[in-house]
C-alpha positions, 0 to 999 in steps of 0.5 A: 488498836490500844489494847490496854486502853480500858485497862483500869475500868475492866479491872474495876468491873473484874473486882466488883465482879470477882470472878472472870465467868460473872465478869464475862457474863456481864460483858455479854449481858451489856451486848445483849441489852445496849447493842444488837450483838446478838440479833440476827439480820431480818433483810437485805438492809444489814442495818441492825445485827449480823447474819447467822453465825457471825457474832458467835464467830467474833467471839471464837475469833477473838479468843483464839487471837489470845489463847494464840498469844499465850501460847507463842509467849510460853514458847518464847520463854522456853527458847529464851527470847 
């Protein structure tokens, strides 16, 4: 995955923002009304959102995948590699 892909238009939307928390909120706020992030399975079909706790383990995941990264970067730096 290229992570840096949408780099310049998030870093627009952060300026515009000013803030991580308001930039975050419309992050979540754009999943809430353009996607079904946010909704809860209703049958079997698993066509439209995710089941319980699932979407809330996405983001958990996520972010511990980063504030993983920064702490094996500082490590890094200590050891000098």
């Amino acid at each position: 995955m290229e992570s840096n892909k949408h780099d310049r238009l998030f870093l627009e939307i952060l300026k515009e923002q000013r803030s991580i928390v308001t930039f975050l909120d419309s992050v979540f706020g754009f999943l809430y009304r353009c996607t079904d992030f946010f909704q809860h399975q209703n049958d079997s079909s698993g066509k439209v959102g995710f089941p319980g706790g699932v979407a809330n383990g996405v983001v958990q995941k996520l972010f511990q995948r980063y504030e993983n990264q920064i702490h094996y970067e500082k490590q890094a730096a200590i050891l000098g590699n």
